[in-house]
C-alpha positions as CSV (number, residue, x, y, z in Angstrom):
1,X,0.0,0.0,0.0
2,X,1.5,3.1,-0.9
3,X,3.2,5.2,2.0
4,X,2.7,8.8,1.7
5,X,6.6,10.9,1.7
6,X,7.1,14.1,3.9
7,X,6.3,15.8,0.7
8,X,2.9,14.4,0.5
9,X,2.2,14.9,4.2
10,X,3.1,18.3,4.2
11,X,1.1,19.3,0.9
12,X,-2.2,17.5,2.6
13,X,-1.7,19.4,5.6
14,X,-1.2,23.2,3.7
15,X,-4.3,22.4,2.0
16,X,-6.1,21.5,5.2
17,X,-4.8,24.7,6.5
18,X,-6.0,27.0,3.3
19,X,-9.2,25.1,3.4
20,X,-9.8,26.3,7.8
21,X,-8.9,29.7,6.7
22,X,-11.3,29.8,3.8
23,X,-14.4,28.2,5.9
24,X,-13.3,30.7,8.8
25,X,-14.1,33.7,6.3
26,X,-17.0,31.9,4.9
27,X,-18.8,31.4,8.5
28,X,-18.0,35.2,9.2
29,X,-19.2,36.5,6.1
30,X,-15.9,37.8,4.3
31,X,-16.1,35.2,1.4
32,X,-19.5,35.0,-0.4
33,X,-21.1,31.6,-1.2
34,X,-20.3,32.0,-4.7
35,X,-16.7,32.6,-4.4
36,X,-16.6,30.1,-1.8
37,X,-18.3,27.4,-4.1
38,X,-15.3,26.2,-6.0
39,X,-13.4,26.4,-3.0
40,X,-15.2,23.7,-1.1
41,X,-15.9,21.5,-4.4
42,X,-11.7,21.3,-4.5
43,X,-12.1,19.9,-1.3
44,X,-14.7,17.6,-1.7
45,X,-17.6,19.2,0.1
46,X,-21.0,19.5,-1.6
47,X,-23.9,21.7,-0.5
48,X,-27.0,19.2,-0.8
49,X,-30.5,19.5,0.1
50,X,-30.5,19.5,3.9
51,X,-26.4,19.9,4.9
52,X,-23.3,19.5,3.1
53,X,-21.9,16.1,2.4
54,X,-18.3,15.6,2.3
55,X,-16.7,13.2,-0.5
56,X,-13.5,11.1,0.6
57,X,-11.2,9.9,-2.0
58,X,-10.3,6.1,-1.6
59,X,-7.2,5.7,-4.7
60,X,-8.1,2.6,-6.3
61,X,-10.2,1.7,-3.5
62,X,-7.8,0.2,-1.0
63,X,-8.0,1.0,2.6
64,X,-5.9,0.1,5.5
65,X,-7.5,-1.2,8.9
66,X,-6.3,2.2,10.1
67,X,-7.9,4.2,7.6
68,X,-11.2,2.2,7.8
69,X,-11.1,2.8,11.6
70,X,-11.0,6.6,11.2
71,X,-13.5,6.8,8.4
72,X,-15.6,5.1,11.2
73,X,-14.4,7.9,14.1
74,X,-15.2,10.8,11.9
75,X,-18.9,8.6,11.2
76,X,-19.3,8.7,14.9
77,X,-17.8,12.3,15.7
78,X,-18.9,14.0,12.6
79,X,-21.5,13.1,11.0
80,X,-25.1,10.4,12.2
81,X,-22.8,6.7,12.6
82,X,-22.8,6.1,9.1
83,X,-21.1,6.1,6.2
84,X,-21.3,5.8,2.2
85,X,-19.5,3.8,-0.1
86,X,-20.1,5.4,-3.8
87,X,-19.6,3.7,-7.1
88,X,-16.2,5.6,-7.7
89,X,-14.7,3.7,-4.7
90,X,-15.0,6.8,-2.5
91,X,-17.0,7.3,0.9
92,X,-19.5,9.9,1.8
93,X,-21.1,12.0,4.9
94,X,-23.9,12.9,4.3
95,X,-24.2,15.5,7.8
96,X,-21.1,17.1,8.5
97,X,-21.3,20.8,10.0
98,X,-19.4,23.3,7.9
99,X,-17.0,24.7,10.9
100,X,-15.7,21.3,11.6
101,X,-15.2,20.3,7.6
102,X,-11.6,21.5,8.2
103,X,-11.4,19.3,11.7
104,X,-12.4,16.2,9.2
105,X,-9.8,16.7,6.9
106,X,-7.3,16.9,9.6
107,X,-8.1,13.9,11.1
108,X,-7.9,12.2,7.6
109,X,-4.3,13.6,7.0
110,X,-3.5,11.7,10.2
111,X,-4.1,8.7,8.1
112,X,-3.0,9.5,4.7
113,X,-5.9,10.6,3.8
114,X,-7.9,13.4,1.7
115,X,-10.6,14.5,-0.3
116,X,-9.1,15.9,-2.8
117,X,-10.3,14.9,-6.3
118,X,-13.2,13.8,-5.3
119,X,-15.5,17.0,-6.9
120,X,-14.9,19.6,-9.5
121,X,-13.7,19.4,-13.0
122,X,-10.2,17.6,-12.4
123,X,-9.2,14.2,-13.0
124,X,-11.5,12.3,-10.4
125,X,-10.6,9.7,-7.8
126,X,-9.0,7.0,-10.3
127,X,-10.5,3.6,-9.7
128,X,-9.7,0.0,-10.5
129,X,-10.5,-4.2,-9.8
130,X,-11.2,-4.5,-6.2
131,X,-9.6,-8.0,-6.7
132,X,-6.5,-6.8,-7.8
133,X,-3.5,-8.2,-6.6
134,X,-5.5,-11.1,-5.3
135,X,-7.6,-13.1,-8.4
136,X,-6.0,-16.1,-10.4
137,X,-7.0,-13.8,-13.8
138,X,-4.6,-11.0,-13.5
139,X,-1.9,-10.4,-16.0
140,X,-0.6,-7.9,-13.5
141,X,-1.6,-5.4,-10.9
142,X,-3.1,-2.2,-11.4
143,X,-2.8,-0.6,-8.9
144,X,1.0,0.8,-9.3
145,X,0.1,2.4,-12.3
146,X,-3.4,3.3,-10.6
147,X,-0.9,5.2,-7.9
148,X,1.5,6.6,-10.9
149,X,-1.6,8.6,-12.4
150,X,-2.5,9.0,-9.7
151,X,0.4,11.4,-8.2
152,X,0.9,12.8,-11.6
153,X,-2.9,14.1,-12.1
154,X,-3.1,15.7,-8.5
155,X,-2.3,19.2,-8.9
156,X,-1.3,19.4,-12.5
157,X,-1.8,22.6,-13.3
158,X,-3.0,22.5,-17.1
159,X,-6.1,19.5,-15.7
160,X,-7.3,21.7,-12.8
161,X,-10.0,23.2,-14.5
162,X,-11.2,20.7,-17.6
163,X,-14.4,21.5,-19.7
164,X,-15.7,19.1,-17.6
165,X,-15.2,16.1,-14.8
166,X,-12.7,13.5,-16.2
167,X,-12.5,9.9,-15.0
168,X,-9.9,7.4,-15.2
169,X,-10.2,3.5,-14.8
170,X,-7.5,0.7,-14.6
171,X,-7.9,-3.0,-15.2
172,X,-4.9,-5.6,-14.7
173,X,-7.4,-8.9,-15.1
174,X,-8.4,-10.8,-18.4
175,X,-12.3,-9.9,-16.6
176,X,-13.2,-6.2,-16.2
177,X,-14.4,-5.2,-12.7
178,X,-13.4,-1.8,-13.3
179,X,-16.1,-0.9,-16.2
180,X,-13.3,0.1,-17.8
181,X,-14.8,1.1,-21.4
182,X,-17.2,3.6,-19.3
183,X,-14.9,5.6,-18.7
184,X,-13.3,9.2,-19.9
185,X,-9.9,7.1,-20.5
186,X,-10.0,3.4,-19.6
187,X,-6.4,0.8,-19.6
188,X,-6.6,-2.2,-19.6
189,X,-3.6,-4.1,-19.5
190,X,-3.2,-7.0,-21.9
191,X,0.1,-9.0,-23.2
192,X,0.9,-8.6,-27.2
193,X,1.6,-11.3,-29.3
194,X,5.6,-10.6,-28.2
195,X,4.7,-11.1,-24.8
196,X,5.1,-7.8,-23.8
197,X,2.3,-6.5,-21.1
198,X,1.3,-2.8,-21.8
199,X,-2.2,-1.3,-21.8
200,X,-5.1,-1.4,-24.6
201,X,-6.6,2.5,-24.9
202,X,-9.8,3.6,-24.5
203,X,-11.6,7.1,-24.7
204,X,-14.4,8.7,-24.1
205,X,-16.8,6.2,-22.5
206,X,-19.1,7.4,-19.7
207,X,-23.3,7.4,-18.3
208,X,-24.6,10.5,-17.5
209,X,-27.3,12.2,-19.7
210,X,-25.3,10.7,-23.0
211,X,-24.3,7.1,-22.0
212,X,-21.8,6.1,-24.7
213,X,-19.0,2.8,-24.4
214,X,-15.7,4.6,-25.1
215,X,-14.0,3.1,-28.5
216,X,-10.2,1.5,-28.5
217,X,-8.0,4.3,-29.5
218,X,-4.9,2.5,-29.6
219,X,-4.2,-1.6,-29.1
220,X,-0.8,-1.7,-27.2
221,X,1.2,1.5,-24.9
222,X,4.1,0.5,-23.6
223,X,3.7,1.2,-20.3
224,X,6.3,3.4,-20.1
225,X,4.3,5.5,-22.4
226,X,1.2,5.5,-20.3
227,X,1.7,9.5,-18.8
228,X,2.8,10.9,-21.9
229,X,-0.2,9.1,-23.7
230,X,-2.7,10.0,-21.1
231,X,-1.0,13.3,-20.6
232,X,-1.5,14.0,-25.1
233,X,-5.2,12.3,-24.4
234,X,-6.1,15.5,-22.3
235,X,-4.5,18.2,-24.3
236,X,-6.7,17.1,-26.6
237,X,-9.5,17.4,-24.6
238,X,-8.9,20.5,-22.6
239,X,-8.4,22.3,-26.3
240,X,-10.8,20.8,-28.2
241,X,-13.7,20.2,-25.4
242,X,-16.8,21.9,-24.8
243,X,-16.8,24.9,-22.5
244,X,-20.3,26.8,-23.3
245,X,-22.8,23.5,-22.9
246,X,-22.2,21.6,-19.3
247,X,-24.3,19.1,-21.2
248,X,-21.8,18.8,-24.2
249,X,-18.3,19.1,-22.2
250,X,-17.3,15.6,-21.5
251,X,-14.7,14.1,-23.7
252,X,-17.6,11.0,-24.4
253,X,-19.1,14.3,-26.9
254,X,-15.8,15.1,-28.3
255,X,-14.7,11.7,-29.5
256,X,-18.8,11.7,-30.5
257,X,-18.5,14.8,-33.1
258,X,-15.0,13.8,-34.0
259,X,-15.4,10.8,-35.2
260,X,-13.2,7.9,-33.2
261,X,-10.2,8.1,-35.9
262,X,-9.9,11.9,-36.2
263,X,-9.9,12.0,-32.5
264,X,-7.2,9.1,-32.6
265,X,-5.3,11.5,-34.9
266,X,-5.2,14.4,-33.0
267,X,-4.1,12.6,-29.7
268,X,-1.4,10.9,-31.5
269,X,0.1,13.9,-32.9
270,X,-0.4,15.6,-29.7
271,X,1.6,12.6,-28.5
272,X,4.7,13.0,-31.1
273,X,4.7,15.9,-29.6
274,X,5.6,15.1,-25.8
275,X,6.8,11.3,-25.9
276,X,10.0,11.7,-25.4
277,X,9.8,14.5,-22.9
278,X,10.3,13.6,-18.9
279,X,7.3,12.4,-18.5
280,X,8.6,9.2,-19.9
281,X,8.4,6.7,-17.2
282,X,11.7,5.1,-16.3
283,X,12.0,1.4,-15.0
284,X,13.4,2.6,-11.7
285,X,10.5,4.4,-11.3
286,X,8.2,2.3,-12.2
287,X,9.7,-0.3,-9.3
288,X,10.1,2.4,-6.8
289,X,6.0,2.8,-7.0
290,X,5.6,-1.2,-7.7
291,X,7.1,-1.4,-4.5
292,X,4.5,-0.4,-2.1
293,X,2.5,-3.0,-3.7
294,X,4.4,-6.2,-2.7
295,X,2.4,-9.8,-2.0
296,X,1.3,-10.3,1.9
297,X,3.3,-12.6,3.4
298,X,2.0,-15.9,2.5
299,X,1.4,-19.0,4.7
300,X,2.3,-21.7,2.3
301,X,0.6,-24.6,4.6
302,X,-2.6,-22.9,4.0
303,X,-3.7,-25.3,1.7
304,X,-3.1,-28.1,4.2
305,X,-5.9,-26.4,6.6
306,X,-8.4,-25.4,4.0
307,X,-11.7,-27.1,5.1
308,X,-14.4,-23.8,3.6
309,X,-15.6,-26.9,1.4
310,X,-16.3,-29.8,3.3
311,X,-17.9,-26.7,5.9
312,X,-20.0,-25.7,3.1
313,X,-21.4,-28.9,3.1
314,X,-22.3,-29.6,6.3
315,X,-23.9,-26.0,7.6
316,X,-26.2,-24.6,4.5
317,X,-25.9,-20.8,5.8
318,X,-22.2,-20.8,5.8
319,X,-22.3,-22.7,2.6
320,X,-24.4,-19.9,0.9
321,X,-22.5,-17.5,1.8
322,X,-19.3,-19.2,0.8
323,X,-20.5,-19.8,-2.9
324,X,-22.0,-16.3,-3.1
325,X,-19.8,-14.1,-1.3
326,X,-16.1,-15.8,-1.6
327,X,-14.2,-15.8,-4.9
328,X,-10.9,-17.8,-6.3
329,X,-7.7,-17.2,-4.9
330,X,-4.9,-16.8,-7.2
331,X,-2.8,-18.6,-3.8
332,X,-4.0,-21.9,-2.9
333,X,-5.2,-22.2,0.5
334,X,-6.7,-18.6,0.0
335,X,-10.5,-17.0,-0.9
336,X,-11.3,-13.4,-1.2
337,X,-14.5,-12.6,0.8
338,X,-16.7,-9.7,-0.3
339,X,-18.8,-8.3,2.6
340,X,-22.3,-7.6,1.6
341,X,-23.3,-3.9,2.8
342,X,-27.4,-4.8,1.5
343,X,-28.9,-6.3,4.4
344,X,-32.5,-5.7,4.0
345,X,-32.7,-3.1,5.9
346,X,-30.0,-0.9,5.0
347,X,-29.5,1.5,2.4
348,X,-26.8,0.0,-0.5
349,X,-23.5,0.9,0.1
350,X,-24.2,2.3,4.0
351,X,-22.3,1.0,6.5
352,X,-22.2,2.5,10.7
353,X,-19.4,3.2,12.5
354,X,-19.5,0.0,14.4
355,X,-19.5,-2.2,11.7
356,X,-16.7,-0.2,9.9
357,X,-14.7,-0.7,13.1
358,X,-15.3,-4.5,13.3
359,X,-14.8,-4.6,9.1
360,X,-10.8,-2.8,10.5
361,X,-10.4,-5.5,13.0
362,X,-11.1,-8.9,10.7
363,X,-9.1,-7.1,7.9
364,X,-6.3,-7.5,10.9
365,X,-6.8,-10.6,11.9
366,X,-7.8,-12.1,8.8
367,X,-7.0,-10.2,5.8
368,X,-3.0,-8.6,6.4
369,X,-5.0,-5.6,7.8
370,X,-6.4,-4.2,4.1
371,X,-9.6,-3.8,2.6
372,X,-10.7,-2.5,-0.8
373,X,-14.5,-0.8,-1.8
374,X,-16.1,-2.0,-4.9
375,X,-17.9,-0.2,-7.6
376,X,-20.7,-2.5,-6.7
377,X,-20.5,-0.1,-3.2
378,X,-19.6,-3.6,-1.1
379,X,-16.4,-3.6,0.8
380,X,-13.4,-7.0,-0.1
381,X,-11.4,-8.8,2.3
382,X,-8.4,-9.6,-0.3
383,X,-6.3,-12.6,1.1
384,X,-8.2,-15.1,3.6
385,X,-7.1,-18.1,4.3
386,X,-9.8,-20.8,3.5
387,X,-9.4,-22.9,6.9
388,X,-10.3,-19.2,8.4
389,X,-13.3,-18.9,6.4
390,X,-15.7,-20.0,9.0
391,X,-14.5,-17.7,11.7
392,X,-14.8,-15.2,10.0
393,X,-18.6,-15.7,8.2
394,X,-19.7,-16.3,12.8
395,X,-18.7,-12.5,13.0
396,X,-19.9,-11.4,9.9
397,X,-23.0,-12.9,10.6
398,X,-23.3,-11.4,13.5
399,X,-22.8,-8.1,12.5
400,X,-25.7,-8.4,9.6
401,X,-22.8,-8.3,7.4
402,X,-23.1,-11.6,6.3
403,X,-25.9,-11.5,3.7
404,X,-25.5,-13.8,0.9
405,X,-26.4,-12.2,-1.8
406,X,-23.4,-10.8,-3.8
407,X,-24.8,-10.7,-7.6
408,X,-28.4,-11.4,-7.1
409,X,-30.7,-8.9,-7.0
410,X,-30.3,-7.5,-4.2
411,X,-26.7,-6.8,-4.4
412,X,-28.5,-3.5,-6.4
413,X,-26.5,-0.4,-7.0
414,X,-27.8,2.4,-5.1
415,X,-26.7,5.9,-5.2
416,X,-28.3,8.1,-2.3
417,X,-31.6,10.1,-4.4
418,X,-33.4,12.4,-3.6
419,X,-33.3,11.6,0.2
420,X,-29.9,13.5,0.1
421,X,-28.9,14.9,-3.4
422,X,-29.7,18.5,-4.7
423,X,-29.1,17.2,-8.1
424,X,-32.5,14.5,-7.9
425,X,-35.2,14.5,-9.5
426,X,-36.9,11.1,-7.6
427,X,-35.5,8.8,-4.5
428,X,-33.6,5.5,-5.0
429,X,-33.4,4.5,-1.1
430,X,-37.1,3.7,-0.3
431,X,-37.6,1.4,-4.2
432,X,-34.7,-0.1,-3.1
433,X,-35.5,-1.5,0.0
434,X,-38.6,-2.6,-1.1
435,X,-37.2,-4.0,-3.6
436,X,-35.3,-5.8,-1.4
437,X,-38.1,-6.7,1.2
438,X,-40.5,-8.2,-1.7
439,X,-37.6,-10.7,-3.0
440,X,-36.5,-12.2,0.4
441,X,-36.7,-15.6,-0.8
442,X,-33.0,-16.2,-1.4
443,X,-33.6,-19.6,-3.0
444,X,-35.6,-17.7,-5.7
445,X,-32.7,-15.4,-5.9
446,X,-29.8,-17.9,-6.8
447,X,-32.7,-19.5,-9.1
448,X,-32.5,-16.6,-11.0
449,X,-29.1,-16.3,-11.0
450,X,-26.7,-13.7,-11.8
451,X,-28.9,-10.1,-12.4
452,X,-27.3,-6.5,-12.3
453,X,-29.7,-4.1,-10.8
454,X,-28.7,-0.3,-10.7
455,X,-30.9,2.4,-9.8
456,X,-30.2,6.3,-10.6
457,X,-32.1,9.5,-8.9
458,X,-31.6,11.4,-11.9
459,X,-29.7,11.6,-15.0
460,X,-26.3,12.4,-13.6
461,X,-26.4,8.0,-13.4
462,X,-24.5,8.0,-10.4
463,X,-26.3,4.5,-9.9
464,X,-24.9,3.1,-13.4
465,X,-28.6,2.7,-14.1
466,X,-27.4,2.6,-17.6
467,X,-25.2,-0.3,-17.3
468,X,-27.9,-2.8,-15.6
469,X,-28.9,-5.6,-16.5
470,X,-32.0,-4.1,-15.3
471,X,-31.8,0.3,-15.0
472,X,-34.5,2.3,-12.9
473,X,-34.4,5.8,-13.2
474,X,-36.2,8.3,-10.8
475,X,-37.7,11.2,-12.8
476,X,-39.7,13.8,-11.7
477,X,-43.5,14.7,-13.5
478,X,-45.4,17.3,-12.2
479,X,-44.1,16.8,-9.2
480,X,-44.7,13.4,-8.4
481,X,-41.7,10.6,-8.5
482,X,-42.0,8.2,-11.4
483,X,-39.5,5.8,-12.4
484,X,-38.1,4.8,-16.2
485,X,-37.1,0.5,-16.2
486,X,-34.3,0.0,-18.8
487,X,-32.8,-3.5,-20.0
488,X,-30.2,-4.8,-21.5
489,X,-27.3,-2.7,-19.7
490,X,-23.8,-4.0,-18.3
491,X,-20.5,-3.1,-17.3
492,X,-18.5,-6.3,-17.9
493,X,-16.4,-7.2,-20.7
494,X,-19.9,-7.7,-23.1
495,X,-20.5,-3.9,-22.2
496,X,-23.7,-2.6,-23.2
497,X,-26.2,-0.1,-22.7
498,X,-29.1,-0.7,-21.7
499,X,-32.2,0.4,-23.9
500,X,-35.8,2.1,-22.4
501,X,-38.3,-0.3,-22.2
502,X,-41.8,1.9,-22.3
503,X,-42.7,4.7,-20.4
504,X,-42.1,5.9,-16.8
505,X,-44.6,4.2,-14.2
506,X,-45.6,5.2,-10.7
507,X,-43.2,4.5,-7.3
508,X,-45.8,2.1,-6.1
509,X,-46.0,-0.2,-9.7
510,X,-41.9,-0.3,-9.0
511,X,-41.4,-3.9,-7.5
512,X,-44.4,-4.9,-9.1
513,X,-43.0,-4.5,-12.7
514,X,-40.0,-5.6,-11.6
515,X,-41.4,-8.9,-10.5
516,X,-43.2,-9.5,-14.0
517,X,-39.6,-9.0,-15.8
518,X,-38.6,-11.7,-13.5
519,X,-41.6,-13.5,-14.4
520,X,-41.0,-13.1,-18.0
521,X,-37.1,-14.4,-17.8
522,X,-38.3,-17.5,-16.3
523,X,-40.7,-18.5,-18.2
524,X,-38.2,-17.3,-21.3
525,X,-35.2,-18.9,-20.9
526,X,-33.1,-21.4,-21.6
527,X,-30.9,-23.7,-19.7
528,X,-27.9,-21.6,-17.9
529,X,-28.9,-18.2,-19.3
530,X,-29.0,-14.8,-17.9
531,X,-31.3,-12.4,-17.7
532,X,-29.2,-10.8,-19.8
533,X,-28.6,-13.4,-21.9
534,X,-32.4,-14.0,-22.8
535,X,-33.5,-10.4,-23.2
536,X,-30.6,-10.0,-25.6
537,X,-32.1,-13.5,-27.1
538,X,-35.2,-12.6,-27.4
539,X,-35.6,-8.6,-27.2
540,X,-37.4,-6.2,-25.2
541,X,-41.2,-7.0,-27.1
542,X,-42.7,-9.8,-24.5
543,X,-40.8,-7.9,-21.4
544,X,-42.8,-4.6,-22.7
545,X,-45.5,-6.3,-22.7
546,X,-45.4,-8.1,-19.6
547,X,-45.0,-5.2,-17.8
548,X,-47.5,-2.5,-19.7
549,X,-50.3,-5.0,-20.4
C-alpha cells in the first residue's frame, strides 16, 4: 500500500490549513457563497439539500484497517454513525457541519488521507478491480500504475479546471471489474503477441445524460508510455472540449463529433509531440512505486488447513455465503470474501461506525489488515485463508454483514436520491429496499441467477442505471416521483447499454413491474442463461408487454 513521503504529508496538511482559513471567512461572512463554491468542491464538500456532504477519495479503493477505523471515528464524531461507499470507490457524509469540515480533513491527514479529487472538473478519484493483486486472472496489478496517475494528475496545473469532470479507470485482469470502457480514459492491461504486457486504450466512455462505451484508440502502450499518452489524451480534450454547454463538455461528446479516428489523430500527434519528454516513465521508477505494492506474506501450509468446502457442506448458511460471497484465490489455501453492505434493511452501500470498526479488526486478523470498496458499493477482504473462512462468516453474521447475496438482485447499485442529493429528480433508497423486502426468498434469488440491478435519482447515473442488466431511473412529473425501467445494460467485458423499455410508471407499480420482468425471464429462458442473456435473445417486445399489459 503506498506510503505517503514528507512531501505528501506536508502538501495534505497546507491544504487543510487554506481550506480552515477559507471556511473561517465563509462562516463570518468575508467570502460570499459564490466565491466560496469552488473552494469547497476542491475539497470535496458539496452543498445538498439539507447539509453538506463531504466526499473522501479512496485511490483505487484500497483501505488500511487504520484508515477504515477513522472513516468510522469521523462517522461517529462527525456526522449520524454512518457512512457511504459510492460507485467511484469513494465514501461519503452525508451531515457534517461546515466549521468542523476543516477538523475532518485533519483527522484524515492523520491517516494519509484526503478528499481531494473527489468534486470539480479535475481528474476524479481513479479507480480499479477490487480483486486486484488477489484473483488467479490478473496479468498484473493495477494498482501501481493506478498510484502513478494518480500522483501525476493531482495538482497538475493545465487538468485543474477541464471543460468538464474526467475519469480514469484501470484493469490488470483478463475480466473487467473496473467498467473500464465507461470511462473518460479506460487501460486495460493486456500482453501482445511478443509477450510484452502494456495497456489497450480507450476514450471517451461514460453514463450520464449521454451514455456512450468509449472506442479502443490504440491496441498496445508501452507502459512506459502510459503519462505521456494519457497526458497527449487530455490536451486534446482541454483544447478541443466543450466549454459553453455543461451538457456537451465531457470528452464522451468530443470523441462523439470527431469521429473515433480523427480523435485518434489528434491525440497521437499531440503525443509526437511530448513522448519523449520527462514524463517518460523510467523502469526505476516504475519499481520504486511497484514497490509499495508487494504480495502479503503468504502462509504456504494454508492449503493443508483449507476445510471452507467440506464446511460448506455440512452447515447450509455458511455454505451460501461461501458460494455467493467468496471468490478464487490466485494462492491456494486462500479466498477473497466480499462483505455484503445490503442487508435488507440498509440502504446500499451504508455502513455504521461499528461495523466499519469491526470490518478494521477482521481485515487484521484475517486479511493482512487491508480492505478494498467496490464499484458495486460492497467492501473485499483480499487474502483469507480458507481454513479461516468459518471464523470469520460467525462474525460477519453477527454483524448483519453476512448476507448472501453478492450478484443477485439485491446486491442492487444504489446511489443516495433524492433523500440527500440536490441534483435529484426522484428517490432510489425507499424502491430499493422494497425491492429488497419483496424478494426475500434467497432460493428464488440464486434461481434466477446472476442479475445487475442499478438504480439512478436522476440523469447524472451515479447508480450506473445505464449499465444494468436491469436500470430504474427516478424522474420527476409534475411533481410526483415516477421511475423509467431499462434492460439490457452492463459493465463487464460484453459492455452494453441498456435500452428504455416503455414509459415511466408510478413508485408504487416499481417492484411490481420488476417482479413481472422476473416472471418473464423464467418463463423465457433457456438452460444456464442470464437475464441478460435471454432479453438480448429474445428482445425487449414480450418484457414490454409483460410489464404494460
Amino acid at each position: 500500500m503506498y506510503q505517503y513521503t514528507e512531501d505528501d504529508k506536508r502538501i495534505v496538511r497546507e491544504r487543510v490549513h487554506q481550506f480552515r482559513d477559507q471556511v473561517a471567512r465563509r462562516i463570518n461572512g468575508r467570502l460570499a457563497e459564490e466565491h466560496f463554491r469552488p473552494l469547497r468542491l476542491m475539497n470535496g464538500l458539496y452543498l445538498q439539500r439539507y447539509a453538506y456532504m463531504l466526499r473522501v477519495a479512496i485511490p483505487y479503493g484500497l483501505l488500511s484497517s487504520t484508515q477504515l477505523r477513522k472513516l468510522a471515528y469521523i462517522a461517529r464524531r462527525y456526522d449520524r454513525g454512518y457512512g457511504h461507499f459510492t460507485t467511484r470507490q469513494n465514501i461519503q457524509y452525508n451531515w457534517p457541519r461546515l466549521r468542523e469540515v476543516p477538523d475532518v480533513l485533519s483527522d484524515l491527514a492523520d491517516v494519509e488521507m484526503h478528499s481531494i479529487q473527489t468534486s470539480g472538473n479535475c481528474i476524479r478519484n481513479i479507480s480499479s478491480d477490487h480483486f486486484a493483486g488477489a484473483t488467479a486472472d490478473e496479468i498484473e496489478d493495477p494498482r501501481p500504475w493506478c498510484e502513478i496517475l494518480r500522483q501525476w494528475s493531482t495538482f497538475h496545473p493545465e487538468f485543474a479546471y477541464l471543460p468538464r469532470k474526467f475519469k480514469i479507470a484501470v484493469s490488470g485482469a483478463t475480466t473487467d471489474r473496473a467498467a473500464v470502457p465507461l470511462h473518460d480514459i479506460g487501460l486495460k492491461l493486456v500482453r501482445n503477441d511478443a509477450g510484452e504486457v502494456g495497456f489497450q486504450v480507450f476514450v471517451g466512455g461514460g453514463m450520464g445524460r449521454t451514455p456512450l462505451i468509449a472506442p479502443v484508440i490504440r491496441e498496445f502502450l508501452p507502459k512506459e508510455d502510459v503519462l505521456t499518452y494519457c497526458e497527449a489524451i487530455l490536451r486534446v480534450y482541454n483544447l478541443y472540449g466543450n466549454r459553453k454547454n455543461k451538457f456537451k463538455a465531457r470528452i464522451k461528446i468530443l470523441v462523439k463529433s470527431l469521429g473515433v479516428e480523427e480523435m485518434t489523430r489528434r491525440v497521437e500527434g499531440e503525443w509526437e509531440k511530448i513522448r519523449g519528454t520527462g514524463l517518460k516513465l523510467t523502469q526505476e521508477e516504475i519499481d520504486r512505486v511497484s514497490g509499495h505494492f508487494t504480495p502479503p506474506a503468504w502462509d504456504d501450509s494454508a492449503a493443508t488447513r483449507d476445510n471452507a468446502v467440506q464446511l460448506a457442506a455440512e452447515n447450509e448458511a455458511f455454505g451460501r455465503w461461501y458460494r455467493r460471497n467468496t471468490h478464487a484465490h490466485k494462492v491456494d489455501g486462500y479466498r477473497i470474501v466480499t462483505i455484503s453492505l445490503k442487508a435488507a434493511d440498509t440502504p446500499p452501500g451504508d455502513a455504521t461506525d461499528e461495523q466499519m470498526d469491526l470490518i478494521a479488526d477482521l481485515a487484521d486478523e484475517f486479511s493482512f489488515g487491508r480492505i478494498r470498496v467496490t464499484h458495486e458499493q460492497n467492501l473485499v477482504l483480499a487474502h483469507v485463508e480458507g481454513g479461516r473462512l468459518f471464523a470469520l462468516w460467525q462474525q460477519l453474521d453477527a454483524a448483519k454483514l453476512a448476507t448472501p447475496n453478492v450478484g443477485t438482485l439485491t446486491d442492487m447499485i444504489c446511489c443516495p436520491g433524492l433523500d440527500f442529493c440536490d441534483l435529484a429528480n426522484a428517490g432510489s433508497i425507499g424502491v430499493a429496499q422494497a425491492i429488497t423486502e419483496h424478494f426475500d426468498d434467497i432460493d428464488y434469488l440464486y434461481d434466477l441467477g446472476e442479475l445487475k440491478l442499478k438504480m439512478s435519482g436522476c440523469i447524472n447515473a451515479c447508480g450506473h442505471h445505464h449499465a444494468g442488466h436491469i436500470g430504474i431511473l427516478g424522474i420527476n412529473k409534475a411533481g410526483e416521483e415516477y421511475y423509467q425501467i431499462m434492460l439490457g445494460g452492463s459493465a463487464a467485458d460484453d459492455a452494453s447499454l441498456g435500452k428504455w423499455l416503455g414509459p415511466a410508471i408510478e413508485k408504487s407499480a416499481v417492484t411490481g413491474a420488476i417482479e413481472k420482468l422476473l416472471d418473464t425471464y423464467v418463463a423465457e429462458r433457456d438452460e444456464g442463461e442470464r437475464f441478460l442473456d435471454t432479453y438480448r435473445r429474445i428482445g425487449p417486445k414480450p418484457f414490454k408487454a409483460a410489464v404494460y399489459a
